[in-house]
Residue frames relative to the residue before (quaternion, step in Angstrom):
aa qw qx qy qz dx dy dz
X 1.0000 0.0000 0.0000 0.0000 0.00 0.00 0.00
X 0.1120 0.8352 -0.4554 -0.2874 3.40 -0.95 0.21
X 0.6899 0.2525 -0.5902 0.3345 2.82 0.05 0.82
X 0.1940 0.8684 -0.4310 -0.1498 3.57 -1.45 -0.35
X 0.8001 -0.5755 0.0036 0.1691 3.42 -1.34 0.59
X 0.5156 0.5794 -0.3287 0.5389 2.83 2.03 0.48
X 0.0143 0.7995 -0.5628 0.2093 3.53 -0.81 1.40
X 0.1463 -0.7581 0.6343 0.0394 3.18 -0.56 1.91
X 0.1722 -0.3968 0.9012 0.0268 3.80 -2.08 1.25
X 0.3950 -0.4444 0.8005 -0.0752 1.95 -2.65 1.10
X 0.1904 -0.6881 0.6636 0.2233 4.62 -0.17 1.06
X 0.2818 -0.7098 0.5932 0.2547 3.54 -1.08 0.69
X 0.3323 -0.7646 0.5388 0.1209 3.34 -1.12 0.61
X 0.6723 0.1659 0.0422 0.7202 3.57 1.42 -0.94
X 0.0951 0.7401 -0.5983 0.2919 4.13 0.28 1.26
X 0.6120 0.5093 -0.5781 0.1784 2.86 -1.19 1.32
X 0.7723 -0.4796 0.1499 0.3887 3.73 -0.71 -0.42
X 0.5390 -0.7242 0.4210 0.0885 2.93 -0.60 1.78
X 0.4632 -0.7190 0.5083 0.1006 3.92 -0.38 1.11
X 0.6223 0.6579 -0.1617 0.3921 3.16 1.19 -1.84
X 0.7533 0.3432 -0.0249 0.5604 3.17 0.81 -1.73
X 0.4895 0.6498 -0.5008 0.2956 3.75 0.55 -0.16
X 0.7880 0.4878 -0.2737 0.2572 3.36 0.58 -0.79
X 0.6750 0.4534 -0.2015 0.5461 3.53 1.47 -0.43
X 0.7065 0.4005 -0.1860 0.5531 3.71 1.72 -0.53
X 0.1370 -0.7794 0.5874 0.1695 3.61 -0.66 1.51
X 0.4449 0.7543 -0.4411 0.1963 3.58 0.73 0.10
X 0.6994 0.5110 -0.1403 0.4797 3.29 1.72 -1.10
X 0.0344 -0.8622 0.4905 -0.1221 3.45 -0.64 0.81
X 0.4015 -0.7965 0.4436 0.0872 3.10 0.01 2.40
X 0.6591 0.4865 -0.4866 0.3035 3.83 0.50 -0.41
X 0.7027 0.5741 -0.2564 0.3329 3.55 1.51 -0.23
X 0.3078 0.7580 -0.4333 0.3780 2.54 2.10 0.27
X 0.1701 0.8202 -0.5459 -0.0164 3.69 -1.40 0.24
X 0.9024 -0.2326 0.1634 0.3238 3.56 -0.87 0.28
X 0.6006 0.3748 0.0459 0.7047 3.34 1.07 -1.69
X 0.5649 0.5803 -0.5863 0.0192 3.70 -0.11 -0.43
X 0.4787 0.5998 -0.4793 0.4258 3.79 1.23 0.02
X 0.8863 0.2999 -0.1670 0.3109 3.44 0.66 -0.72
X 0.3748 0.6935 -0.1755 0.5897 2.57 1.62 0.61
X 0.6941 0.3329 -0.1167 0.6276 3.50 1.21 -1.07
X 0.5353 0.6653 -0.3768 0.3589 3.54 1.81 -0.78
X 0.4821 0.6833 -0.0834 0.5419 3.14 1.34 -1.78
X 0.7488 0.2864 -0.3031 0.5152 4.01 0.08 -0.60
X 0.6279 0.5517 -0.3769 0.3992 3.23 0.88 -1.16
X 0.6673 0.4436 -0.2783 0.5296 3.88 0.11 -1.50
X 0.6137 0.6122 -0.3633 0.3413 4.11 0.59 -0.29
X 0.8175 0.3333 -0.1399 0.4484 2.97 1.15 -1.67
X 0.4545 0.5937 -0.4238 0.5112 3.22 1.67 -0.28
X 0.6833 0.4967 -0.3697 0.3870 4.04 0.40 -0.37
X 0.7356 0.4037 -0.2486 0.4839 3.29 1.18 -0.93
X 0.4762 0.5109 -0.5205 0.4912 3.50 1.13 0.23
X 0.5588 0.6632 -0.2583 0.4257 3.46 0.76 -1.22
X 0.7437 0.5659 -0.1063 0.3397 2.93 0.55 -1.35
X 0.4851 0.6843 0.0617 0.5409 3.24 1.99 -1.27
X 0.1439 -0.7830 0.4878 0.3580 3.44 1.69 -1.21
X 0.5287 0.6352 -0.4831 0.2890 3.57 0.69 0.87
X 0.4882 -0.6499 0.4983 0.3017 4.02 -0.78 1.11
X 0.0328 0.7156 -0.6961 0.0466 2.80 -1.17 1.57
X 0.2270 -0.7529 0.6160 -0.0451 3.33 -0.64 1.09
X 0.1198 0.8398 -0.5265 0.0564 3.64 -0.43 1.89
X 0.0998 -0.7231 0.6592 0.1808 3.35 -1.40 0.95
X 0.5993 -0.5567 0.5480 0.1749 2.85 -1.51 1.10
X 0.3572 -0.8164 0.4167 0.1793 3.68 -0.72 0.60
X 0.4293 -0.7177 0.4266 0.3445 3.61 -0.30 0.14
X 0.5923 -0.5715 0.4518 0.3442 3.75 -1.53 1.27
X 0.7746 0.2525 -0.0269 0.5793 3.71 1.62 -0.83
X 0.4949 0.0547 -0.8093 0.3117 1.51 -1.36 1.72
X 0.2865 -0.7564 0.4862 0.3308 3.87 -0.41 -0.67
X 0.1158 0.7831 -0.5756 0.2051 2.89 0.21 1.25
X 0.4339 -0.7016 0.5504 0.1283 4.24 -0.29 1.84
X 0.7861 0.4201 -0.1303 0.4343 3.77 0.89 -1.01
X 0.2931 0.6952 -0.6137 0.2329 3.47 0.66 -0.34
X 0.5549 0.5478 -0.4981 0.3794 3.67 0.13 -1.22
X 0.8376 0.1593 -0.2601 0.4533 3.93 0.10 -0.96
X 0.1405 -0.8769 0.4421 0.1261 3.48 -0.44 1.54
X 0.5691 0.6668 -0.3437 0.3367 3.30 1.43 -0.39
X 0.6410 0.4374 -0.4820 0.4068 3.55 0.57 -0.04
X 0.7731 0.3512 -0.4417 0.2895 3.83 0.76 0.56
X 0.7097 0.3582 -0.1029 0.5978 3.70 2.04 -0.11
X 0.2548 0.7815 -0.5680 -0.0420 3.28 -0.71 0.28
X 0.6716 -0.6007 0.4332 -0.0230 3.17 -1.24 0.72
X 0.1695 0.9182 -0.3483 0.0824 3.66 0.22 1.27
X 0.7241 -0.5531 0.2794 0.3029 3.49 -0.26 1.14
X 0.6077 0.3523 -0.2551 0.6645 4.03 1.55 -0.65
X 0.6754 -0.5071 0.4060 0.3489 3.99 0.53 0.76
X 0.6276 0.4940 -0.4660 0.3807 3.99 1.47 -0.04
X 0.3505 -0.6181 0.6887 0.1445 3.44 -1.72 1.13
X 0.0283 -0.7433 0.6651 -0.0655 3.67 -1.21 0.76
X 0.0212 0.8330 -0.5476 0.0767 3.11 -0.68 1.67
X 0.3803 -0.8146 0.4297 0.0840 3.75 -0.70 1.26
X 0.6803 -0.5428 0.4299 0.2403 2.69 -1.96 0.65
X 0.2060 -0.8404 0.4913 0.0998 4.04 -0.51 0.45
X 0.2711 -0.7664 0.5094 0.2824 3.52 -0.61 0.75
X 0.6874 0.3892 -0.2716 0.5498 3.79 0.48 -0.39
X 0.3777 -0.8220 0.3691 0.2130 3.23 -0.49 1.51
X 0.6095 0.5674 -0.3457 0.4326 3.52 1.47 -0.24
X 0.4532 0.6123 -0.3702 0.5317 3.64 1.40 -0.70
X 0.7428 0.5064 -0.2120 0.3832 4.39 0.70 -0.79
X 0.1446 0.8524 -0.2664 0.4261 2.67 2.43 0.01
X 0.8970 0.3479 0.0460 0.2687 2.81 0.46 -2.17
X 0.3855 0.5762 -0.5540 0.4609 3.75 1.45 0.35
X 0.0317 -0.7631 0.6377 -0.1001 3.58 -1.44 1.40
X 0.2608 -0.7697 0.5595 0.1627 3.33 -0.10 1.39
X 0.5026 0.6070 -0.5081 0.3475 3.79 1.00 -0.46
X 0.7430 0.5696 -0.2313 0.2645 3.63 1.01 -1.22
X 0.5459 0.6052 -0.2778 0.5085 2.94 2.00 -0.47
X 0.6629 0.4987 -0.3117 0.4634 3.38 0.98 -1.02
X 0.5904 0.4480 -0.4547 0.4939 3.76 0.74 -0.80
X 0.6894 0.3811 -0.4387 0.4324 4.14 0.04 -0.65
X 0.6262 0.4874 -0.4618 0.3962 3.69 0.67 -0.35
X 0.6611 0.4868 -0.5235 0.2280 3.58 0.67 0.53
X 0.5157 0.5735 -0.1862 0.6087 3.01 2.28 -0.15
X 0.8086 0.3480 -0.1174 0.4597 3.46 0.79 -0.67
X 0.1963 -0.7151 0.5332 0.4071 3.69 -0.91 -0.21
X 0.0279 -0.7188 0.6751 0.1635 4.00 -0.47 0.36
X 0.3842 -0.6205 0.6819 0.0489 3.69 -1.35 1.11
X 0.8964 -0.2437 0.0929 0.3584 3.11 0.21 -0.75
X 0.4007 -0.6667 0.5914 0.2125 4.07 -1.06 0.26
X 0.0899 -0.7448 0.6612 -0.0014 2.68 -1.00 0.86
X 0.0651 -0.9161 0.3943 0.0339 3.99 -0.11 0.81
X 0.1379 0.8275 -0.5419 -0.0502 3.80 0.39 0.84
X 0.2609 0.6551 -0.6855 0.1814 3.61 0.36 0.54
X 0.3689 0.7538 -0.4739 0.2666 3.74 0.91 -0.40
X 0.6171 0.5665 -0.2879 0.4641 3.76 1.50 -1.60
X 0.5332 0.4958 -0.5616 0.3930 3.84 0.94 -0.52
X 0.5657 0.4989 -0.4998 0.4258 3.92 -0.01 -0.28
X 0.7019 0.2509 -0.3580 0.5623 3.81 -0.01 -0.79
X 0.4757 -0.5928 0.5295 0.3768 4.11 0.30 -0.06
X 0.4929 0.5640 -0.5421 0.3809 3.85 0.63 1.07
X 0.0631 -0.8290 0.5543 0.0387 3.29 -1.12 1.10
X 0.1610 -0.8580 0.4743 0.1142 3.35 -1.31 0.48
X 0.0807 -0.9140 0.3646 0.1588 3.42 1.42 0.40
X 0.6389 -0.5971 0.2116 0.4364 3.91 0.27 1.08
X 0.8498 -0.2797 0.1741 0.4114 3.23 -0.31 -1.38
X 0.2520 0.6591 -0.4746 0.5261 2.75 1.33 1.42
X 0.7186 0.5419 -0.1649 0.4035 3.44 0.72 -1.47
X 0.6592 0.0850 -0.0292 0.7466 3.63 1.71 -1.43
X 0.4922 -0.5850 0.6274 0.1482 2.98 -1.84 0.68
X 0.1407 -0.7930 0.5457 0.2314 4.43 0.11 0.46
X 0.2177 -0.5745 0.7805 0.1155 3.32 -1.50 0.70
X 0.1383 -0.7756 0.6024 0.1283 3.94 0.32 1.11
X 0.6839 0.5336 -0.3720 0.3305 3.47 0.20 -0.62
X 0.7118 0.3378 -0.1184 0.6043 3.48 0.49 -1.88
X 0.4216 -0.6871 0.5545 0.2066 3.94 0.42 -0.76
X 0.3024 0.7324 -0.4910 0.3621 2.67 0.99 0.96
X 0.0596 0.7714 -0.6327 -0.0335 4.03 -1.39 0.25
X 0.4394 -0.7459 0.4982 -0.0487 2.52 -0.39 1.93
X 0.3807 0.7956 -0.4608 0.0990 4.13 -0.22 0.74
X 0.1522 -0.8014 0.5522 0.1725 3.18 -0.72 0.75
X 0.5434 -0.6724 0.3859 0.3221 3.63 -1.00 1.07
X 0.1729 0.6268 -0.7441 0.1536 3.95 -1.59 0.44
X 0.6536 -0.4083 0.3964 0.4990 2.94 -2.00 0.20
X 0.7455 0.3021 -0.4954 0.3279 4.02 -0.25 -0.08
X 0.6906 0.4891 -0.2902 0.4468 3.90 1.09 -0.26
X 0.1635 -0.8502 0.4988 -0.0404 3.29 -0.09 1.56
X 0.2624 -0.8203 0.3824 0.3347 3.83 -0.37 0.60
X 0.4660 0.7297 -0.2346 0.4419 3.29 1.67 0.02
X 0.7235 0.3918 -0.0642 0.5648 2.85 1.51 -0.51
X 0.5667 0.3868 -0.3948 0.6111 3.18 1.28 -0.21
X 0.3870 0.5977 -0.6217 0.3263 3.96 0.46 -0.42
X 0.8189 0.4921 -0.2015 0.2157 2.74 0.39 -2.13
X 0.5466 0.5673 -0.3226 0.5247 3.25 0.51 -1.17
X 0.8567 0.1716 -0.3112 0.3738 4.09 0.06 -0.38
X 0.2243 0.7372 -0.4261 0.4739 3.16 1.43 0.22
X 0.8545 0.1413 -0.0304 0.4989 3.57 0.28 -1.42
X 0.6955 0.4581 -0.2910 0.4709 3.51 1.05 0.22
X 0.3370 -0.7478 0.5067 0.2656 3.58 1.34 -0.21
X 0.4367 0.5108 -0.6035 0.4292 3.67 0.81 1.81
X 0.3562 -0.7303 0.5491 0.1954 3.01 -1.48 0.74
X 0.4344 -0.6379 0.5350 0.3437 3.62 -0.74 0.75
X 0.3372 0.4848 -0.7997 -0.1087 2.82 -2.20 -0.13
X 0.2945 -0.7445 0.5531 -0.2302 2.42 -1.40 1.86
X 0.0064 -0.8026 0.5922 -0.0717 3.35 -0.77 1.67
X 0.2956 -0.5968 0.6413 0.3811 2.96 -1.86 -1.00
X 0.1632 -0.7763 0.6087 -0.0152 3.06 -1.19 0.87
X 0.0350 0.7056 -0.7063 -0.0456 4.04 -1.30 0.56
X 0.3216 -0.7209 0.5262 0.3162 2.64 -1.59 -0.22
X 0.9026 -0.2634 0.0017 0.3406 3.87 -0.80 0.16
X 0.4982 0.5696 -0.2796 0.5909 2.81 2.27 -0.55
X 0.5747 -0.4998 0.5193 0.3875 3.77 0.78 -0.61
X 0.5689 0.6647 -0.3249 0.3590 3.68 1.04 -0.17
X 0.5880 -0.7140 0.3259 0.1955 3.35 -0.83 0.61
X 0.2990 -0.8543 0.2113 0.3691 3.39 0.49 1.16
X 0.3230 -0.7928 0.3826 0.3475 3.75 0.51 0.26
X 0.7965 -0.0673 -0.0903 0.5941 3.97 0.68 0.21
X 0.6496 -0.5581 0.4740 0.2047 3.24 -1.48 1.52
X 0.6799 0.5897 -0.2345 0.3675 3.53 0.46 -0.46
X 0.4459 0.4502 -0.3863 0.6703 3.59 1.99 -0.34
X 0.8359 0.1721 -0.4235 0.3039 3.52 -0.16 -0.65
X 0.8861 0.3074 -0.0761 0.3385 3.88 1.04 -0.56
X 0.0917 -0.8289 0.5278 0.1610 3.36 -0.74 0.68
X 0.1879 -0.6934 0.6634 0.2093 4.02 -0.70 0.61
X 0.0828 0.6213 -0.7791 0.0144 3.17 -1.60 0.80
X 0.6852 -0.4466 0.3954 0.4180 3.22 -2.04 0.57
X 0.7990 0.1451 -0.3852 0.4384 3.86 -0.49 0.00
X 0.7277 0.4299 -0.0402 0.5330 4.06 0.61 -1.28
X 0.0232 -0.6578 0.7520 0.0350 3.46 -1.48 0.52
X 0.3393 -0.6381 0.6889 0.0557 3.71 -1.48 1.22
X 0.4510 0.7311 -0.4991 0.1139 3.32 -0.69 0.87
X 0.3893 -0.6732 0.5466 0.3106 3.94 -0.94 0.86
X 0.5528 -0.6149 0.5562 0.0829 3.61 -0.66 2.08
X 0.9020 0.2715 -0.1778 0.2848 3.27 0.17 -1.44
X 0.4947 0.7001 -0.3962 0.3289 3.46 1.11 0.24
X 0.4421 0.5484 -0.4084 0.5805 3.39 2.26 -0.20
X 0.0533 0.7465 -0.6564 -0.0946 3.54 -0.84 0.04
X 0.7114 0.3918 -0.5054 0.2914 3.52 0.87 0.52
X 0.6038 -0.6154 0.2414 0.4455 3.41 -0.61 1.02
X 0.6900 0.4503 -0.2379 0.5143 3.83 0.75 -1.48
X 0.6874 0.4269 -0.3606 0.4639 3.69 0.51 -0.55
X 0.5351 0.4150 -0.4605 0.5739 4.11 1.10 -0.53
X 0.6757 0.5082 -0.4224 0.3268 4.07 0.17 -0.89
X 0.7166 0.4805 -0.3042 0.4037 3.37 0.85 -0.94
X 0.6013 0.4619 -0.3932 0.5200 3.85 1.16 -0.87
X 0.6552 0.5095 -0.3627 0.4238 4.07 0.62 -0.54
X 0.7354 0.4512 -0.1930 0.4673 3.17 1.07 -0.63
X 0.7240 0.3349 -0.3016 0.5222 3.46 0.94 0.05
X 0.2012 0.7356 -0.3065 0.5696 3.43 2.03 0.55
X 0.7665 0.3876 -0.0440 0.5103 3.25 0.14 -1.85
X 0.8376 0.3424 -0.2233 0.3625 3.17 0.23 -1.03
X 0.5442 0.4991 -0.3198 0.5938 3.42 1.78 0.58
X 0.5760 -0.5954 0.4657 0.3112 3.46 1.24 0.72
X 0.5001 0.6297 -0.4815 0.3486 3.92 0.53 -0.02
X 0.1951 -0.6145 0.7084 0.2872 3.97 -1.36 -0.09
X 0.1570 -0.5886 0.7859 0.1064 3.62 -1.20 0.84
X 0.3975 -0.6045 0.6861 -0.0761 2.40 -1.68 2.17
X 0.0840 0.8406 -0.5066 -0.1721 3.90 -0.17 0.45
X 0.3698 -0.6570 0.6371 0.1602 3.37 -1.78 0.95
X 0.7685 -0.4251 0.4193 0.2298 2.80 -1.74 0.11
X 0.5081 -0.4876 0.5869 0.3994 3.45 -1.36 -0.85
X 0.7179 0.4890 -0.2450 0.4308 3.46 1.43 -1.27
X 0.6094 0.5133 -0.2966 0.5264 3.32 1.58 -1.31
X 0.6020 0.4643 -0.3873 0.5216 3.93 0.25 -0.59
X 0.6007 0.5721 -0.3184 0.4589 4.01 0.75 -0.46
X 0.4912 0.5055 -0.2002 0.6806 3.58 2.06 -1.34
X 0.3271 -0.6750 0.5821 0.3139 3.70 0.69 -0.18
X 0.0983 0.8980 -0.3944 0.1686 3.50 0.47 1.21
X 0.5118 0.6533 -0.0035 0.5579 2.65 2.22 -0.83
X 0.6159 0.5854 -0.1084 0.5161 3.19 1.65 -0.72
X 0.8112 0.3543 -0.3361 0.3215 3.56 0.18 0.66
X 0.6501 -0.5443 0.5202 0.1026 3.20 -1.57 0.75
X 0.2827 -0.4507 0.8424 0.0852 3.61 -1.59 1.24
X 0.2905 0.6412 -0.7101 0.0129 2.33 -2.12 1.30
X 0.4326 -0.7492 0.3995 0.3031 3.45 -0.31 0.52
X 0.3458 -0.5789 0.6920 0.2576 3.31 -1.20 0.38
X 0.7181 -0.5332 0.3229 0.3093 3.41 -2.26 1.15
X 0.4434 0.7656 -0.2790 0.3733 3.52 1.52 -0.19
X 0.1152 -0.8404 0.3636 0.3851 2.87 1.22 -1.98
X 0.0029 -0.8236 0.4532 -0.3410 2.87 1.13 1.89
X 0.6384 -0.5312 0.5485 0.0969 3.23 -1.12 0.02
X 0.5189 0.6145 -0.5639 0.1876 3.79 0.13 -0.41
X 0.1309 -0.7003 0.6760 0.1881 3.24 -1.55 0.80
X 0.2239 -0.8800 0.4151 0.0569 3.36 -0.60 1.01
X 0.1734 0.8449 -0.4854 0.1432 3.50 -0.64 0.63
X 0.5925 -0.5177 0.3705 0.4937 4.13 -0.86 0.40
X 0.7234 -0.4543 0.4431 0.2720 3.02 -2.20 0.46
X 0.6865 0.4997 -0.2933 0.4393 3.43 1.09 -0.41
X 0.5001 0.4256 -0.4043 0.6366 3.85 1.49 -0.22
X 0.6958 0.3289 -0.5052 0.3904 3.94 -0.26 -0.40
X 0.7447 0.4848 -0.2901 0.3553 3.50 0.54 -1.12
X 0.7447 0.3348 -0.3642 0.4479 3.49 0.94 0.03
X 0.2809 0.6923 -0.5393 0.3885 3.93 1.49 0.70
X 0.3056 -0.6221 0.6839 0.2278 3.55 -1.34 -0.07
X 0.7038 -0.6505 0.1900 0.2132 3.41 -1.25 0.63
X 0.3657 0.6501 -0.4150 0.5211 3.29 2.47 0.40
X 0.6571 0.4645 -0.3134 0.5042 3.35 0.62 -1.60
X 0.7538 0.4213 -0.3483 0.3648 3.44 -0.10 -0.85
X 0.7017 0.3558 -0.4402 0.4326 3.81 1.06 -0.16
X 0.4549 0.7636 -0.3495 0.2964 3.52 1.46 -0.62
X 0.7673 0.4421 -0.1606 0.4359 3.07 1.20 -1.42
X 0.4721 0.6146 -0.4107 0.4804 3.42 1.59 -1.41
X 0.8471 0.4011 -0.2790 0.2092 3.58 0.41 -0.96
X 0.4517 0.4510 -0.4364 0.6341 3.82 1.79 0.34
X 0.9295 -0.2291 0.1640 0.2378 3.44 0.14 -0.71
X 0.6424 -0.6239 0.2409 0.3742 3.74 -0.25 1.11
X 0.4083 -0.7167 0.5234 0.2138 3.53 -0.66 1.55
X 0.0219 -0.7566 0.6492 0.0750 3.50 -1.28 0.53
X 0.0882 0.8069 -0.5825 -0.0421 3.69 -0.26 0.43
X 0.1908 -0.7387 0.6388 0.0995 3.36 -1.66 0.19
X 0.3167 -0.6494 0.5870 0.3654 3.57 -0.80 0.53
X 0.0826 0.7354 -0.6573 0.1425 3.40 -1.13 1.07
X 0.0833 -0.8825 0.4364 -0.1542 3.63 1.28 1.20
X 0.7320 0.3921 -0.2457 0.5000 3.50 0.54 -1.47
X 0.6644 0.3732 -0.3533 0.5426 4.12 0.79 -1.07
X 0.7167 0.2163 -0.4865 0.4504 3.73 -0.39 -0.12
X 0.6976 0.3779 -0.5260 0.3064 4.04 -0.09 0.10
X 0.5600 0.3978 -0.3759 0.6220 4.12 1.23 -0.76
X 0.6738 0.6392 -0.3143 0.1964 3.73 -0.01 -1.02
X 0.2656 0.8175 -0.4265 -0.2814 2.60 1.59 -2.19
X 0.4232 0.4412 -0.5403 0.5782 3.71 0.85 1.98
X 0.0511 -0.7108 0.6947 0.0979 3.40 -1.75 0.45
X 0.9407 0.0827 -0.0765 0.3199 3.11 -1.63 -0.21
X 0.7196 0.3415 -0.0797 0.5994 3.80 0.56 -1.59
X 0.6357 0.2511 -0.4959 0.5357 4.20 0.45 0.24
X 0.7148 0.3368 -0.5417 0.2866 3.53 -0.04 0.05
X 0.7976 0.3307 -0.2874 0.4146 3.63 0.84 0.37
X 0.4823 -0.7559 0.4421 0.0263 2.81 -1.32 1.55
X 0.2473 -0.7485 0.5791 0.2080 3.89 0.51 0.67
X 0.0194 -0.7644 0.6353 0.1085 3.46 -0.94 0.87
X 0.2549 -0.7708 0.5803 0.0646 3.80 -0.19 1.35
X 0.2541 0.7852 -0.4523 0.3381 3.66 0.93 -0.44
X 0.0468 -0.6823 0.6591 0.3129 3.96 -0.84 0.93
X 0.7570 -0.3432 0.5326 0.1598 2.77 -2.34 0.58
X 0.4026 -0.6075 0.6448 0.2306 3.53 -1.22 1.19
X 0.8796 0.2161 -0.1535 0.3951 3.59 0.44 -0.60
């Protein structure tokens, strides 16, 4: 399956803009920093967790801790993910506060709900300075096996090898910028894979053989690619996540600023795989420079019961 209805958040306790990460992420933007931005992001958070809820989808929250200090917790997915054979995979981090945030406690609390078989730990690559930041860094094609990554200082290809090496994904590996020429710093701003439809901003590939191959292994997964913009992908349009509800719905979820900057194809294209959900989450995608799909962690993980 790929998507499904269990989804672990992280409540921030100490949200706001991360120094660490500023330099490699244009998404974030320190003048919007402001006084309140913890409460403020506290408030979005507890929102979008209801409307997911709300949706009939399993949201499973840990509260973060006053200690360490970790500005990012909110996006947990770029240090754990969760795989459907019972394997946990936890990543390397480029911002040494952001490494803060691997919590074996969090694993142990899903193991009363979950079975996990086995860890798998590359944080080891932070020593050689290689990073892979989870599912931020690659984009999964859970079904076909596919990882989707596009290269920057936090997307190491050494590190993706690994990681499919021992997981049985194939790469396909690009580069990607955005309009300035900058390196996009996580695959997940420009794409989203879901089970019938992929969302992605074409033009941030600018090499010709490297855009053929990602279209072509698209296609040949039976997917439609919905393309965005530069501006929409800026709306973090690019940024969001299938997930099903306990029903087995559809919902593809993502912030108030990706729906509102869709036009009225995209918006029926999608309406027509699967039921938009959005959340205003304004304050976490300008300090954060993440939206919707990094704060959730898909937990694929079978069920003890």
């Amino acid at each position: 399956m790929q998507a499904t209805s269990n989804i672990l958040m992280i409540r921030p306790v100490a949200f706001g803009f991360n120094e660490q990460t500023a330099g490699s992420n244009a998404f974030q933007n320190k003048s919007a920093e402001q006084a309140d931005t913890q409460q403020k992001a506290l408030q979005e958070f507890d929102g979008f967790v209801q409307l997911l809820r709300d949706n009939g989808v399993n949201v499973i929250v840990v509260n973060d801790t006053a200690e360490p200090h970790t500005p990012d917790s909110i996006f947990p997915n770029n240090w754990v993910s969760f795989h459907e054979d019972g394997n946990v995979y936890l990543y390397p981090m480029q911002a040494e506060n952001r490494r803060l945030e691997r919590r074996k406690d969090v694993i142990r609390d899903l193991q009363e709900t979950f079975n996990v078989d086995h860890i798998t730990d590359l944080s080891r690559f932070e020593n050689e300075h290689k990073f892979l930041e989870g599912t931020g860094s690659m984009v999964l094609d859970r079904e076909n096996k596919i990882a989707y990554a596009c290269l920057s200082p936090r997307t190491d290809a050494d590190v993706l090898r690994t990681f499919c090496e021992q997981s049985g994904y194939k790469a396909v590996l690009f580069d990607a910028f955005d309009a300035k020429g900058k390196a996009i710093y996580h695959t997940n701003v420009l794409m989203a894979v879901a089970t019938k439809y992929v969302v992605i901003c074409l033009e941030s590939i600018t090499d010709d053989e490297q855009l053929e191959a990602v279209i072509d292994a698209i296609e040949s997964s039976g997917k439609e690619i919905i393309n965005i913009t530069f501006e929409q992908m800026n709306h973090f349009a690019g940024n969001m996540l299938e997930v099903h509800n306990q029903a087995g719905e559809s919902l593809i979820v993502m912030s108030a600023s990706a729906w509102n900057s869709l036009d009225d194809e995209q918006r029926e294209t999608l309406s027509s795989y699967s039921k938009p959900v959005y959340a205003d989450i304004s304050t976490i995608e300008t300090n954060g420079g993440g939206s919707a799909r990094c704060m959730m962690a898909e937990v694929h993980l079978p069920a003890k019961y």
